[in-house]
TORKELO-991049 format. One line per 3 residues: number of its first residue (from 1); for each residue x, y, z of C-alpha. Coordinates in steps of 0.02 Angstrom, whole numbers, plus 50000, padded with zeros to 5 digits. Example, Ala and Ser with C-alpha at 12.3 -4.5 7.8 and 13.67 -1.06 7.14 Angstrom:
<nodes>
1> 50615 49775 50390  50684 49947 50357
</nodes>
This chain:
<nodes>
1> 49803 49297 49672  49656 49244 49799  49659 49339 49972
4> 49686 49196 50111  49660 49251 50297  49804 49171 50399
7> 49886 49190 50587  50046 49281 50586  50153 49215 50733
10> 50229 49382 50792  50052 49449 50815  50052 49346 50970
13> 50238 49312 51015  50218 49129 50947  50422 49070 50935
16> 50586 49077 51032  50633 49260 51107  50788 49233 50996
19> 50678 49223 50852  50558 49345 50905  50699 49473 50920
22> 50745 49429 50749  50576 49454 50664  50564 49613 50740
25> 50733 49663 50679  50684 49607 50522  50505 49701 50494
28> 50609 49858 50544  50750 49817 50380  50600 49789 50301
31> 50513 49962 50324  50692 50034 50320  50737 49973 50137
34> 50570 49901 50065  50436 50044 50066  50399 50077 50266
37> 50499 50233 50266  50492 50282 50079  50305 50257 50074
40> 50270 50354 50252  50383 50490 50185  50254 50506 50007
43> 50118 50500 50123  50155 50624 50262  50220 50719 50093
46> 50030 50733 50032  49964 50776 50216  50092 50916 50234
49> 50075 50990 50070  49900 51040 50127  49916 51081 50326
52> 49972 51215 50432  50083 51210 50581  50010 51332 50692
55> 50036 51210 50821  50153 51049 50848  50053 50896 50749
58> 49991 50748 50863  50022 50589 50780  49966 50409 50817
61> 50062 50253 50732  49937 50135 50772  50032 49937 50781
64> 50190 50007 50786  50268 49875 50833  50442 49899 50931
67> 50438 50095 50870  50565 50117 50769  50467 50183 50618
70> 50395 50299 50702  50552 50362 50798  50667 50360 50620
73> 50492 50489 50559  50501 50578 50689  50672 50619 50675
76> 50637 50660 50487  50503 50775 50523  50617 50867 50633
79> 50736 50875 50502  50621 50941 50374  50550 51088 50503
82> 50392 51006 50521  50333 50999 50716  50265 50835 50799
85> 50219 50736 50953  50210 50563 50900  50129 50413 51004
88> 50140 50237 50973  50014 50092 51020  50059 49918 51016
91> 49944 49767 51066  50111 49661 51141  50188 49778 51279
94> 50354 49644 51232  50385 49716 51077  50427 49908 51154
97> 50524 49849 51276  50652 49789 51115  50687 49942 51069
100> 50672 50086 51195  50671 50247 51146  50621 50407 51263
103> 50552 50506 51137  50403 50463 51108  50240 50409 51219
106> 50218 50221 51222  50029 50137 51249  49978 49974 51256
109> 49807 49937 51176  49689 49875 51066  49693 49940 50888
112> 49493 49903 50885  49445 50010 51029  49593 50148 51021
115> 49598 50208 51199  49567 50386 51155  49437 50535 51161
118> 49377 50586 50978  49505 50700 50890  49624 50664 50986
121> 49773 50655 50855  49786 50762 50701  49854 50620 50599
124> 49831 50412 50628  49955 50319 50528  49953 50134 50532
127> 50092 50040 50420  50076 49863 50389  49938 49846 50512
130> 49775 49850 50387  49777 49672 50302  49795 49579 50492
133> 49594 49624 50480  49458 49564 50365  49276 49596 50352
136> 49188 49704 50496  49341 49689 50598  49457 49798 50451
139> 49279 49895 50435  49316 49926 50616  49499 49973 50626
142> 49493 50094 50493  49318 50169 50596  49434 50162 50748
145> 49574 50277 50666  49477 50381 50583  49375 50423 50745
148> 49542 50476 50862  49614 50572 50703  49553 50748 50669
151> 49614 50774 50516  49681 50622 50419  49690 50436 50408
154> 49868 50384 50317  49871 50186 50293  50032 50102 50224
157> 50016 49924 50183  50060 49791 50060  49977 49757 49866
160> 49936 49585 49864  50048 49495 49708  50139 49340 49666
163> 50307 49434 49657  50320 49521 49854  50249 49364 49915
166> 50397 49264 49819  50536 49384 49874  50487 49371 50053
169> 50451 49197 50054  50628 49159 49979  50754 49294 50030
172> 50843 49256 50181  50958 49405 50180  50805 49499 50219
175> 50709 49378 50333  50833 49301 50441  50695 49234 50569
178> 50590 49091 50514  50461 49203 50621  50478 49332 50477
181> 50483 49190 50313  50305 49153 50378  50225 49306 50408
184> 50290 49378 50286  50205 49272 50150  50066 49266 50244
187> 50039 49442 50231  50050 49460 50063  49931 49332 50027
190> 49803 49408 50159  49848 49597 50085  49698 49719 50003
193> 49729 49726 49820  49693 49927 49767  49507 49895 49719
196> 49476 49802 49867  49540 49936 49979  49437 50054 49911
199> 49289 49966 49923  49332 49945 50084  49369 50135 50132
202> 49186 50189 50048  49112 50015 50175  49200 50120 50305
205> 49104 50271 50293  49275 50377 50221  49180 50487 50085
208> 49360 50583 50045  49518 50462 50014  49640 50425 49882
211> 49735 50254 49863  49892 50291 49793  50044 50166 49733
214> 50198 50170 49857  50363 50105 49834  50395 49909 49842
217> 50237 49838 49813  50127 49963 49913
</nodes>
């Protein structure tokens, strides 16, 4: 299946706010049921295994959309004993304001130029974020989380084959907004296959990384 680079409308709010609500609604069932949560989880999993928590862990979700990811992984940390302060940054200052939620510090910026001081965070996640960028400009992102995080870079996206890019493409139950039908294949079809995104990690300048397969297609 060739890579093709395509716009994704939610990116910038291209649609009614009906439909825009929708889409959003539907990338969070999405990460709820089809790998979001259950990949996170198997990656924080990894991270944890090996570090302390002499102090509370700083964590960046980086395109985080409305937030809701990050606020159902916070609460699961919580759950699981683990200590965090999570942040989440978000290009479109609309898609926060769809989903409020106190607990965790909200920023508005560019995922290319993270408005941060070096080792800053412990941990940058970014889920579903990675395959938006191609060439320097994914170079670049994964530079730009990798330079905030002092510890570790966890990256959850989508492995680019003809059966997730059917599913989504054809499965209203899941992607009620037409918003969602579209970028949704168009995701898949712009997605890093597993070689590619390590060839891209080592073109990054990572010299210590592990892609691993996640749940649904990840």
């Amino acid at each position: 299946m060739r890579r093709i680079v395509s716009h994704e409308l939610l990116d910038d709010d291209l649609g009614s706010a009906s439909d825009l609500r929708k889409s959003l609604d539907d990338l969070w069932r999405i990460n709820r049921w089809l790998g979001g949560v259950a990949g996170m989880r198997r990656l924080f999993a990894k991270f944890f295994s090996r570090s302390t928590q002499a102090h509370p862990l700083r964590i960046l979700d980086v395109g985080a959309g409305d937030g809701r990811l990050a606020g159902h992984l916070s609460g699961e940390l919580k759950r699981c004993g683990c200590r965090a302060e999570i942040f989440v940054l978000d290009r479109r200052v609309s898609h926060f304001l769809h989903h409020p939620d106190s607990r965790m510090a909200r920023v508005a910026g560019d995922a290319l130029r993270l408005p941060f001081a070096p080792n800053t965070f412990d941990v940058t996640i970014c889920n579903l974020l990675l395959h938006h960028f191609s060439g320097d400009a994914a170079r670049q992102l994964l530079k730009s989380l990798f330079a905030v995080a002092a510890e570790a870079v966890l990256v959850n996206d989508l492995d680019r084959r003809w059966l997730p890019y059917l599913f989504i493409r054809y499965a209203p139950f899941v992607a009620r907004s037409p918003i969602t039908r579209w970028d949704g294949a168009a995701s898949v079809r712009q997605a890093y296959t597993r070689t590619e995104l390590s060839a891209l990690a080592r073109d990054s300048g990572f010299s210590s990384f592990e892609v691993v397969t996640l749940p649904c297609f990840r």
